[in-house]
TORVOKE-983450 format. One record per residue (C-alpha): residue in one letter; x, y, z. Coordinates in steps of 0.1 Angstrom, whole numbers, m for minus. Layout:
N
+------+-------+-------+-------+
: code :    xx :    yy :    zz :
+------+-------+-------+-------+
:    A :     X :     Y :     Z :
...
+------+-------+-------+-------+
END
This chain:
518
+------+-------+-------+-------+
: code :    xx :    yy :    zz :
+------+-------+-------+-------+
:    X :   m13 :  m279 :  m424 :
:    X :    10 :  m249 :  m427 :
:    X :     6 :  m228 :  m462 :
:    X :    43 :  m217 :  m481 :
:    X :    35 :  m179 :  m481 :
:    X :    52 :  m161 :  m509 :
:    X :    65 :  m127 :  m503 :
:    X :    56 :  m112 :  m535 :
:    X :    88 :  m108 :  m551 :
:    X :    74 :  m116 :  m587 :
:    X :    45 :   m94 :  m588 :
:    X :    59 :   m69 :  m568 :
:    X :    29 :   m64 :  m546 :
:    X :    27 :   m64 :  m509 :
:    X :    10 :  m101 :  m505 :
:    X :     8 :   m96 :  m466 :
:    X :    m8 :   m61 :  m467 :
:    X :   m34 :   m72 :  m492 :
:    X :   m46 :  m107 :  m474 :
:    X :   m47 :   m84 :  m444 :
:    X :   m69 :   m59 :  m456 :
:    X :   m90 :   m86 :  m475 :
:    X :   m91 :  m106 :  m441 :
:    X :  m105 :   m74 :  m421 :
:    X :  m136 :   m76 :  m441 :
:    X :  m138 :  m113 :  m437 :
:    X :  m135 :  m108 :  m396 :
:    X :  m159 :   m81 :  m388 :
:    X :  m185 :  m105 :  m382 :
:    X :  m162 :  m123 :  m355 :
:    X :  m145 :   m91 :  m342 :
:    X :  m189 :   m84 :  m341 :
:    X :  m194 :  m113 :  m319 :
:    X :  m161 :  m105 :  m300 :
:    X :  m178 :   m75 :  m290 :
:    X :  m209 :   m90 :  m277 :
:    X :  m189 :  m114 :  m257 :
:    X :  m172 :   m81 :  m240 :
:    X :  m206 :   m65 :  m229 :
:    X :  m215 :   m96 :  m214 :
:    X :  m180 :   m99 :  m191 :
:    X :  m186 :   m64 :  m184 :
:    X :  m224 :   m67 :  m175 :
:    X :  m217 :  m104 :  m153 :
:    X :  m186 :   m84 :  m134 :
:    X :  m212 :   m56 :  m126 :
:    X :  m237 :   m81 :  m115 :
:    X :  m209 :   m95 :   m92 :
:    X :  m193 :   m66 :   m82 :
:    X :  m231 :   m54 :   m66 :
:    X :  m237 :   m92 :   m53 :
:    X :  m201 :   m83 :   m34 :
:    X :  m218 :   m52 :   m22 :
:    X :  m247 :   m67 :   m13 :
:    X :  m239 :   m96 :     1 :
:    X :  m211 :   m78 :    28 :
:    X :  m238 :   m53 :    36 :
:    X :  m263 :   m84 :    44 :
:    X :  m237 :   m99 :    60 :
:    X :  m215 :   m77 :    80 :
:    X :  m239 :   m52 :    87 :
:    X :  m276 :   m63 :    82 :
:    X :  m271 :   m90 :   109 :
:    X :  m264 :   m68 :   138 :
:    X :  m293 :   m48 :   131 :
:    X :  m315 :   m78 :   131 :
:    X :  m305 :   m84 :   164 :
:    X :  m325 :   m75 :   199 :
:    X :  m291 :   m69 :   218 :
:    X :  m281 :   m42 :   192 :
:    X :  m310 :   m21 :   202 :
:    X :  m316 :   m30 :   239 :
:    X :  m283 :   m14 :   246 :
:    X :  m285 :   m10 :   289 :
:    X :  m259 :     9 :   309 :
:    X :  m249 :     6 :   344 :
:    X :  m237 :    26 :   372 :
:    X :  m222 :     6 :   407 :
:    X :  m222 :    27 :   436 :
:    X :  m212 :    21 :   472 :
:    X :  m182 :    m1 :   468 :
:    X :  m174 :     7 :   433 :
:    X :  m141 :    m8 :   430 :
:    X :  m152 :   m41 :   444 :
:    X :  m172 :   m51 :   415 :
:    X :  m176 :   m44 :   376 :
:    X :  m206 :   m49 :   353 :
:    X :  m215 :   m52 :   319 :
:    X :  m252 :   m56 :   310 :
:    X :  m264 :   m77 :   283 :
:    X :  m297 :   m70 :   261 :
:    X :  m318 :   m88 :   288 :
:    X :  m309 :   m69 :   314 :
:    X :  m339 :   m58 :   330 :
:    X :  m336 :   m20 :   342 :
:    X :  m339 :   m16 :   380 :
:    X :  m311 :   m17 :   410 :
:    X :  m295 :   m47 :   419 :
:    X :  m270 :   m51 :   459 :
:    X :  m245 :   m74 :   459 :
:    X :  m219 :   m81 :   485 :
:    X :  m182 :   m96 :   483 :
:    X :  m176 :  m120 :   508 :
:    X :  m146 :  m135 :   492 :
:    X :  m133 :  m142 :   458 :
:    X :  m121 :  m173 :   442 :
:    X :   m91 :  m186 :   437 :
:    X :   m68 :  m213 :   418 :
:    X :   m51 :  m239 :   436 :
:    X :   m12 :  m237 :   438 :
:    X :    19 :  m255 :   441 :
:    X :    53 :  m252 :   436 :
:    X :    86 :  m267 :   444 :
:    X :   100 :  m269 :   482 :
:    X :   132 :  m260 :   476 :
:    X :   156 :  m253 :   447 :
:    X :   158 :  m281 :   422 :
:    X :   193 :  m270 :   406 :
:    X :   227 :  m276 :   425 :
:    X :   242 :  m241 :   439 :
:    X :   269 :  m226 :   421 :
:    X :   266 :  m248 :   386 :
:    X :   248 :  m235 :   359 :
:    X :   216 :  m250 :   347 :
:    X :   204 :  m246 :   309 :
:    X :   168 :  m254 :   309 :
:    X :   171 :  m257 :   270 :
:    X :   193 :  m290 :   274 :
:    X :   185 :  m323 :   272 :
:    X :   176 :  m332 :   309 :
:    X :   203 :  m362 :   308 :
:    X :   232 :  m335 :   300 :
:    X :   216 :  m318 :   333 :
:    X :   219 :  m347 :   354 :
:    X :   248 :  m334 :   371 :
:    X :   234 :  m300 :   374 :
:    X :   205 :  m307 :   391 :
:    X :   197 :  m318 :   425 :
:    X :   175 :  m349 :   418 :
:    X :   189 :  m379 :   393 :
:    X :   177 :  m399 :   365 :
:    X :   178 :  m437 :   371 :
:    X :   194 :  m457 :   335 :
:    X :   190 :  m487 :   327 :
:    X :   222 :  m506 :   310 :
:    X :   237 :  m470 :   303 :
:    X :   203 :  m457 :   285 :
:    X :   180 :  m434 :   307 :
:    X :   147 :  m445 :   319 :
:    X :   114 :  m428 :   308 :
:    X :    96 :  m415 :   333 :
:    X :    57 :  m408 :   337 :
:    X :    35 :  m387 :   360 :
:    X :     0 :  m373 :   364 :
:    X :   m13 :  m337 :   371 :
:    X :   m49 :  m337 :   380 :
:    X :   m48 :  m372 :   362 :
:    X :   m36 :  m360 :   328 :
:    X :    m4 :  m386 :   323 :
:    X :    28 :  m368 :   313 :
:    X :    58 :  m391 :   296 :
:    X :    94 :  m373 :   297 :
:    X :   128 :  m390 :   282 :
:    X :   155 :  m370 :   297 :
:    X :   178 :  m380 :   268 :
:    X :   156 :  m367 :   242 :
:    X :   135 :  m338 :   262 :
:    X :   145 :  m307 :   277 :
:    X :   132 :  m288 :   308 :
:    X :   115 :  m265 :   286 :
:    X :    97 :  m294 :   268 :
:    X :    81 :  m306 :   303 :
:    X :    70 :  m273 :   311 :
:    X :    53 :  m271 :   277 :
:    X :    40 :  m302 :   276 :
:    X :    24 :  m298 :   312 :
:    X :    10 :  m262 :   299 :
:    X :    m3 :  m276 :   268 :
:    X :   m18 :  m309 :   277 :
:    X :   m32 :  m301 :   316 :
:    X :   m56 :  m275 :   332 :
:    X :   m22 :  m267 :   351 :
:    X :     1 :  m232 :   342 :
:    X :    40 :  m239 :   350 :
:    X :    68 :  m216 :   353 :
:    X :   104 :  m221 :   364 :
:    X :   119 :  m189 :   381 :
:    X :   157 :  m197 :   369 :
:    X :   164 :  m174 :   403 :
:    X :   149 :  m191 :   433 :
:    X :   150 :  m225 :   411 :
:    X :   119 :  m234 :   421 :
:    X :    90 :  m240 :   395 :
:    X :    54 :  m230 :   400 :
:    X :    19 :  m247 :   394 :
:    X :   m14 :  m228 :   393 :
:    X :   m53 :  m240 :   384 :
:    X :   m59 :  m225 :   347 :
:    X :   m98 :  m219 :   365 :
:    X :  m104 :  m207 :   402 :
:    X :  m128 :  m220 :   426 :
:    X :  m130 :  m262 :   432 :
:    X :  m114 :  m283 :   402 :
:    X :  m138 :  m310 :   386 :
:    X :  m115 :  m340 :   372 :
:    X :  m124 :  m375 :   360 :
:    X :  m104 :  m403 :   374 :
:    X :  m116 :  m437 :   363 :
:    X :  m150 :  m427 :   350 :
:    X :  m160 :  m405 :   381 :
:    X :  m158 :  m370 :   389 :
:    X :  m143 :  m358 :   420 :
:    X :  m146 :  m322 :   432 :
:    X :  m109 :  m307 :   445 :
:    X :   m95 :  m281 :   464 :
:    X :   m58 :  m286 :   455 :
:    X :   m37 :  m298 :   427 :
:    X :   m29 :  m336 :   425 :
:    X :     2 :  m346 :   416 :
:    X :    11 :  m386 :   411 :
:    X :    46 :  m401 :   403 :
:    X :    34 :  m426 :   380 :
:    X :    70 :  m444 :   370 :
:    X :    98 :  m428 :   388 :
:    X :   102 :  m398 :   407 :
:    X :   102 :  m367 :   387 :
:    X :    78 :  m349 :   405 :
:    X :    89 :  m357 :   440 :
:    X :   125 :  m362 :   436 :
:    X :   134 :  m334 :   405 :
:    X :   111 :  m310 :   410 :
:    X :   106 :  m312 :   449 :
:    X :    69 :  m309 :   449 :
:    X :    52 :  m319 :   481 :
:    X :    23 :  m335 :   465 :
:    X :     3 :  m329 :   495 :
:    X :    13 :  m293 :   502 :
:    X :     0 :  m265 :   484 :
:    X :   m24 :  m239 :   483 :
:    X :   m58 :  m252 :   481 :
:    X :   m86 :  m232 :   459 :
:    X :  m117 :  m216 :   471 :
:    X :  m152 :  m207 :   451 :
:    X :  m163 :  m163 :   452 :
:    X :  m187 :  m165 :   482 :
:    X :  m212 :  m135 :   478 :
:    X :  m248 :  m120 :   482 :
:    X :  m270 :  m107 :   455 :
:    X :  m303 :   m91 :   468 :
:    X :  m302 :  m107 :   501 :
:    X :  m293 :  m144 :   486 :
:    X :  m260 :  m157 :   493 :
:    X :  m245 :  m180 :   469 :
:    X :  m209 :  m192 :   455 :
:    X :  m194 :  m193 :   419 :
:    X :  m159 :  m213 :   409 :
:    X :  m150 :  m181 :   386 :
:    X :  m147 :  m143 :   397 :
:    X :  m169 :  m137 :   364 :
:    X :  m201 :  m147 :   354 :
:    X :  m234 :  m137 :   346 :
:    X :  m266 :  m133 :   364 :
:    X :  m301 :  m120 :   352 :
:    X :  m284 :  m102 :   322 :
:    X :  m256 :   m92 :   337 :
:    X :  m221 :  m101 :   334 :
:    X :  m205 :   m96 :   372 :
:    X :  m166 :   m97 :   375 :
:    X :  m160 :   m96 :   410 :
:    X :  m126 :   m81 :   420 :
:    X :  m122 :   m71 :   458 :
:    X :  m143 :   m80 :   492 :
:    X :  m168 :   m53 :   495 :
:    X :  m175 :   m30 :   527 :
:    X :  m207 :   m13 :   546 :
:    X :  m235 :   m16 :   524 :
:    X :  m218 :   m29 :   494 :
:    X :  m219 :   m22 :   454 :
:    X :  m256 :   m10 :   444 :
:    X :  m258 :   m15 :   408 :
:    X :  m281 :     3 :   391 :
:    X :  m292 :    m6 :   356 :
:    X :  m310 :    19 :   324 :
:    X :  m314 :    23 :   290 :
:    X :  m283 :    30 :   271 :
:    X :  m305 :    61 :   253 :
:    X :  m277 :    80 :   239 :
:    X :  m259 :    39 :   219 :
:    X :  m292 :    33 :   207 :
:    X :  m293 :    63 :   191 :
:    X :  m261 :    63 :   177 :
:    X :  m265 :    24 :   167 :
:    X :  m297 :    37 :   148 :
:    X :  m280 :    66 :   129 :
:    X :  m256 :    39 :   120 :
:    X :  m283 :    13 :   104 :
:    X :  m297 :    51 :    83 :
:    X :  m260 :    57 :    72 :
:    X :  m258 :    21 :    61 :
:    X :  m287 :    16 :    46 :
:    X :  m285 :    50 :    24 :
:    X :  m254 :    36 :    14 :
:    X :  m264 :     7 :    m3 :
:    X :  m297 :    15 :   m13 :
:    X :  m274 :    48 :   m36 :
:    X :  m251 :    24 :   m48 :
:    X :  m283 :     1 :   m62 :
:    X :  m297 :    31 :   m80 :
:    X :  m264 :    47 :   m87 :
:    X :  m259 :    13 :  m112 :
:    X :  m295 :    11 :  m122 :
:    X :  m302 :    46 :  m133 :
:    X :  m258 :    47 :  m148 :
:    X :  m260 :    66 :  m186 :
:    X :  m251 :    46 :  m209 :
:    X :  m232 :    55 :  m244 :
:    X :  m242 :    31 :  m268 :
:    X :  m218 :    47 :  m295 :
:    X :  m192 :    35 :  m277 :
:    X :  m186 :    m1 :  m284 :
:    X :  m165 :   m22 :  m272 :
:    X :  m126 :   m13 :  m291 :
:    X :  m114 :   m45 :  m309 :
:    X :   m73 :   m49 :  m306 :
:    X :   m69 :   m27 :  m344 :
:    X :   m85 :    m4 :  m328 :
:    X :   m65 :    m2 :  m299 :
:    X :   m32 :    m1 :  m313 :
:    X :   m40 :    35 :  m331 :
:    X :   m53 :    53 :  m295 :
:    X :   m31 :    62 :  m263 :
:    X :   m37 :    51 :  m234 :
:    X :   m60 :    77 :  m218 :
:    X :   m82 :    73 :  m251 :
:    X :   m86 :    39 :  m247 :
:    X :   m94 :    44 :  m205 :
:    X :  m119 :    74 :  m218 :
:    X :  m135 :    52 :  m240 :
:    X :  m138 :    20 :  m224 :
:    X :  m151 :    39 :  m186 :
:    X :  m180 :    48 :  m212 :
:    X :  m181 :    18 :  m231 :
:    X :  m190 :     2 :  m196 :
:    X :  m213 :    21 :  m181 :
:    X :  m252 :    19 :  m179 :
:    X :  m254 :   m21 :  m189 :
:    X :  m273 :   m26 :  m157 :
:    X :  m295 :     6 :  m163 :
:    X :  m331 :    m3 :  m154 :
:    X :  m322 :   m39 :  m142 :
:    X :  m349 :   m58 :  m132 :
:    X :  m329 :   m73 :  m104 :
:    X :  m317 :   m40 :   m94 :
:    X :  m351 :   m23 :  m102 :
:    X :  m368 :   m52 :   m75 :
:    X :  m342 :   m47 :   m45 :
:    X :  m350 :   m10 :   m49 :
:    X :  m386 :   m12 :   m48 :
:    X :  m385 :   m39 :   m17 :
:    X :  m356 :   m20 :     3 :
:    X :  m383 :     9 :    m1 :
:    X :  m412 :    m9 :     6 :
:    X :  m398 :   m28 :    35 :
:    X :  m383 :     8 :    51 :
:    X :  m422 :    20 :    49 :
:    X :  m445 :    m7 :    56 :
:    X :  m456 :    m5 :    92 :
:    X :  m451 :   m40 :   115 :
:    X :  m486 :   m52 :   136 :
:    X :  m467 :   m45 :   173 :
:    X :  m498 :   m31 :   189 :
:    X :  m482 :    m1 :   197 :
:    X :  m486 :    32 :   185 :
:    X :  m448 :    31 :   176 :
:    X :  m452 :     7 :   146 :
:    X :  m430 :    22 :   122 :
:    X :  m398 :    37 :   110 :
:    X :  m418 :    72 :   104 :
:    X :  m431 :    66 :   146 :
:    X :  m396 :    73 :   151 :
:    X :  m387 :   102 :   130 :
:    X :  m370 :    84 :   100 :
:    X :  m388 :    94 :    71 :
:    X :  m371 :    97 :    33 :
:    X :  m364 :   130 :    16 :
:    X :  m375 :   142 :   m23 :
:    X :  m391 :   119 :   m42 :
:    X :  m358 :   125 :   m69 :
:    X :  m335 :   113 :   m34 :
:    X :  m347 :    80 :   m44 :
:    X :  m356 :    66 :   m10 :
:    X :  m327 :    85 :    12 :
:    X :  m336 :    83 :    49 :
:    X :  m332 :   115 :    71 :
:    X :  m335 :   111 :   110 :
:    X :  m357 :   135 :   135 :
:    X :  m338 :   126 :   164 :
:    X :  m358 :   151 :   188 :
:    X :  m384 :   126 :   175 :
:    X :  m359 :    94 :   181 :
:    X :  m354 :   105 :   218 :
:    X :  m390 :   109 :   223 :
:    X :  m403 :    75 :   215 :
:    X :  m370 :    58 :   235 :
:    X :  m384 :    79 :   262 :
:    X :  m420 :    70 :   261 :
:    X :  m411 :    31 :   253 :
:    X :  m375 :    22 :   258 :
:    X :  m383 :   m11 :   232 :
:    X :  m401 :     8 :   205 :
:    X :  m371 :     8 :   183 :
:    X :  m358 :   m30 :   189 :
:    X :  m401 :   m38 :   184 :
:    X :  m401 :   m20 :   150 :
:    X :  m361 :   m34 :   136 :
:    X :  m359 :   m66 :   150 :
:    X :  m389 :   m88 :   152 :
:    X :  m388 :  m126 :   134 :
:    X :  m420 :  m127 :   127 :
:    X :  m437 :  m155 :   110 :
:    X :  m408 :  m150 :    81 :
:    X :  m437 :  m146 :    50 :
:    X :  m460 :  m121 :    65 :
:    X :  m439 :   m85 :    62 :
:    X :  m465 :   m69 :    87 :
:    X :  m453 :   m97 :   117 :
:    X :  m415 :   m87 :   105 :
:    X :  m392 :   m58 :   116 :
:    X :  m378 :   m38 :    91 :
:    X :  m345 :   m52 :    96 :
:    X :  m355 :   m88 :    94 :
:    X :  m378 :   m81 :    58 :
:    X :  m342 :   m62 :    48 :
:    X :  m325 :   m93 :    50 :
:    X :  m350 :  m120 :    37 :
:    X :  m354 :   m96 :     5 :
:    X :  m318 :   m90 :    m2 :
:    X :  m315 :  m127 :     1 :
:    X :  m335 :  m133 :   m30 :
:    X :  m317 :  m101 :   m47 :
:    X :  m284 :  m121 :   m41 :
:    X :  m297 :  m154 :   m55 :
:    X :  m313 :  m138 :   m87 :
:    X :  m277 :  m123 :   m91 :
:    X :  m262 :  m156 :   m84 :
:    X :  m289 :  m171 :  m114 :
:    X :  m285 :  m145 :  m138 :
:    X :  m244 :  m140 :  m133 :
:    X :  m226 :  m164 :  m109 :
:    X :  m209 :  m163 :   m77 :
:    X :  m185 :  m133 :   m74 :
:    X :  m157 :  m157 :   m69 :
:    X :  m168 :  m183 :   m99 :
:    X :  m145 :  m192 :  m124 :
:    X :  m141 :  m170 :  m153 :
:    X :  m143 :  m193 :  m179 :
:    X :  m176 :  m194 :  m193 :
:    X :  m178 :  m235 :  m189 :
:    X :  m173 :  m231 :  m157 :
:    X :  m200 :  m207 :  m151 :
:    X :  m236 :  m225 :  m149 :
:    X :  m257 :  m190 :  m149 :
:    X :  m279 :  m176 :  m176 :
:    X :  m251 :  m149 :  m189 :
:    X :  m222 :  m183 :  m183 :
:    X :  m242 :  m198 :  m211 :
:    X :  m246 :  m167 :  m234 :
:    X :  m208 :  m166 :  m233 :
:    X :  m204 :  m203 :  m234 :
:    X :  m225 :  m200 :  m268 :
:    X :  m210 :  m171 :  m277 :
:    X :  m173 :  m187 :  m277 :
:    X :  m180 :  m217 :  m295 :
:    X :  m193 :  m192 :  m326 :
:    X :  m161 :  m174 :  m321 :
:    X :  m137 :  m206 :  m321 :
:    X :  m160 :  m219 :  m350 :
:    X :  m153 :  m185 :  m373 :
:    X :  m118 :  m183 :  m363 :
:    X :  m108 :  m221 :  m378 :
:    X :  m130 :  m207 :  m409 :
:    X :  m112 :  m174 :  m410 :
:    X :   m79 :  m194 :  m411 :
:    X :   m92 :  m217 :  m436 :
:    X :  m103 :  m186 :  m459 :
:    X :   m67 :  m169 :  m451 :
:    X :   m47 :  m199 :  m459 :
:    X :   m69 :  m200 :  m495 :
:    X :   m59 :  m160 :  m497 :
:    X :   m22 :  m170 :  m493 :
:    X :   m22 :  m206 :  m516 :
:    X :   m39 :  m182 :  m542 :
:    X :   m14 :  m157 :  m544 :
:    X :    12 :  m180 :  m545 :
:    X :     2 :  m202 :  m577 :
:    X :    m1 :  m159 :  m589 :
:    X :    35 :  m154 :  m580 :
:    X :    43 :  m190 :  m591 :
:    X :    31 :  m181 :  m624 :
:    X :    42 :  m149 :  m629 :
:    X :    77 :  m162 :  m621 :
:    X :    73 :  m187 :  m647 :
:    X :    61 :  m162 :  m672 :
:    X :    93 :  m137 :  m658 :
:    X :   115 :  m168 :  m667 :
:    X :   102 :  m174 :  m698 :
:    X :   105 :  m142 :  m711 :
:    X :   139 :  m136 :  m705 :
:    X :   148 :  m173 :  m720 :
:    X :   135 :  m153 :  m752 :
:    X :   147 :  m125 :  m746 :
:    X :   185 :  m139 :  m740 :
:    X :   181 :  m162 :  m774 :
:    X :   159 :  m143 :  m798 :
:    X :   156 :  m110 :  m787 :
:    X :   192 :   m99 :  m807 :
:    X :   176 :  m106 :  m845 :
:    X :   211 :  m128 :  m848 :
+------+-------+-------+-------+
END
């Protein structure tokens, strides 16, 4: 219920003023409270904003490094008939020398029109509506009672349905694109249109539950005569396909695709080979492991600083959070200057943080049971600096080189081993990185939410969602109170003015009628 708020005309006093400065005394405990409930957004967007960190580090970088293929980098060299062939090794290529000779390559079945299917000397718009073509094209549409007859074909049995009066030429060409394992193009110059096998070597279709094996493109007129009588195809003409026929280490063999991948390497076959034909020979890519190693250092450093940057942040607990009075007597810069130190150090000495510090440490350091004498990051020449570097690692490379040289696998056996996934001593470094920051990211999930949680406290189930929960229901409570005890401010001061006004008239009523002795 609203309260009539007297200006203060009788008394002459400033009524607002006064219940305000009466009702700043009255708030300090909420604007108190209001405070608290600032730390705590500040401390759960810190928590996020290094469960962000974390989590992308885990995620897009962490990974890689757990895997074999990241530090089993091969290289390879084709000599002989260089030009024939290309190769890529995978991570399980073995290293050693592989021949392989080009006999052929394959190929996709092809088609295409036997002559021209537009009329010479009239202009065909492939955009049309086939009917409004009929007279520009060499092959007809039946009607039926003045309306034109669907008609349906099949390309390596996929069923394609056309209505000239609704579709255009372009729409059959996408259609065949889109729903067979044919390409088609229309060369508006010749007029002919063009089918080729999406895949080379022998096409495998199902007709009827079976699969039949095919050298050529099959073509059906279904209902009608599109194919045969609009497009000119000759279903039983064309170019048929052929599978790569080639020889690798003395064994000849055939693929249905010019690329594929044998014993760790992927083989793209581009031109018959001559003489002896390609030699490819296959080693350890020294120089990417190095660089994909100096990588995972540069990474890891990165996080691990931004962990002890926030953990080990000053904080200023003179500067409180500023409540909205506050604000409105500082500039702008003041309040930035004051609120950048306002927020720092409220995760200094964090026990999450404290804990993912310790482990990344501990998990960098711990040697893995390989059985080798390279067992550890230190084997390698990655050691950390000063103890005050807290846990910075700094590479030997000379060192690095060395071990790749003496065992090509030493660093994927000390990164990227599973292990048993509880022993650390079974687990590569990598792997123990990314079971630990697992837990980091699920304590920061407990204590503070998901980084993309609602920021409503009651939609936040974590331990600091339910602090601010709490804390806003106190708030909402003291505000109603606080508008309670400034409405009983207000009807106060008016029954004051009220009766001073009555006084005010009272006395001149006297005054006017007694006050001249008469």
């Amino acid at each position: 219920m609203a309260v009539s708020r007297m200006s203060g005309l009788a008394s002459g006093m400033d009524i607002d003023a006064m219940v305000k400065k009466m009702m700043s005394a009255e708030r300090k405990p909420v604007d108190k409270m209001s405070q608290q409930k600032q730390i705590l957004q500040w401390q759960r967007d810190d928590y996020r904003e290094m469960n962000t960190k974390i989590s992308t580090y885990r995620s897009d970088k962490l990974s890689s490094y757990r895997l074999e293929a990241t530090f089993s980098v091969k290289k390879a060299e084709v000599s002989g008939s260089p030009d024939s062939i290309s190769v890529t090794p995978t991570g399980n290529a073995e290293v050693g020398s592989t021949t392989i000779k080009v006999t052929s390559l394959a190929t996709s079945a092809s088609n295409s029109s036997a002559s021209s299917i537009k009329v010479t000397d009239k202009t065909f718009d492939p955009s049309a509506t086939l009917g409004s073509q009929d007279d520009n094209l060499l092959g007809n549409f039946t009607k039926t009672n003045g309306v034109y007859d669907k008609q349906t074909f099949k390309i390596n049995g996929t069923e394609i349905t056309i209505d000239p009066a609704v579709d255009s030429f372009n729409d059959v060409v996408k259609r065949i694109n889109t729903k067979t394992n044919v390409t088609t193009l229309f060369d508006s110059v010749t007029g002919k249109i063009s089918f080729s096998a999406k895949n080379t070597g022998l096409t495998n279709i199902s007709t009827d539950g079976k699969v039949t094996n095919m050298d050529k493109i099959q073509f059906n007129d279904v209902k009608g005569d599109f194919l045969t009588n609009t497009l000119k195809v000759t279903t039983a003409s064309g170019t048929a396909a052929q599978n790569a026929v080639f020889t690798i280490n003395g064994l000849e063999t055939t693929r249905d695709s010019n690329t594929f991948t044998v014993n760790g390497l992927k083989i793209t076959l581009k031109s018959p080979t001559t003489g002896i034909g390609a030699l490819v020979s296959v080693q350890t890519d020294v120089d990417k492991i190095v660089e994909n190693v100096k990588s995972f250092i540069t990474d890891y450093n990165e996080i691990l600083k931004a962990v002890n940057v926030k953990n080990s942040e000053a904080r200023y607990r003179d500067y409180t959070p500023l409540t909205s009075e506050q604000k409105t007597d500082m500039k702008e810069d003041d309040i930035k200057l004051w609120e950048s130190k306002a927020k720092s150090g409220l995760l200094k000495n964090d026990t999450i943080l404290t804990t993912a510090s310790s482990n990344m440490r501990f998990d960098m350091s711990t040697p893995i049971s390989n059985g080798s004498k390279y067992n550890s990051m230190a084997s390698l020449g990655i050691s950390t600096g000063a103890y005050t570097e807290q846990g910075k690692l700094y590479l030997d490379e000379e060192k690095l080189r060395a071990a790749l040289a003496a065992d090509p696998e030493s660093v994927k056996n000390i990164l990227t081993p599973v292990g048993d996934g509880t022993n650390k001593s079974t687990m590569g470094v990598a792997q123990r990185l990314y079971s630990d920051l697992n837990k980091t990211i699920s304590s920061f999930k407990q204590k503070a939410g998901l980084p993309s949680a609602y920021d409503s406290s009651d939609q936040d189930t974590s331990l600091l969602g339910a602090q601010l929960n709490r804390i806003n229901k106190e708030i909402n409570a003291q505000n109603k109170n606080l508008t309670i005890i400034e409405n009983r401010y207000y009807t106060q001061f008016s029954a004051m003015e009220s009766a001073i006004n009555k006084y005010n008239q009272q006395s001149s009523y006297i005054s006017q009628n007694f006050g001249s002795g008469k």
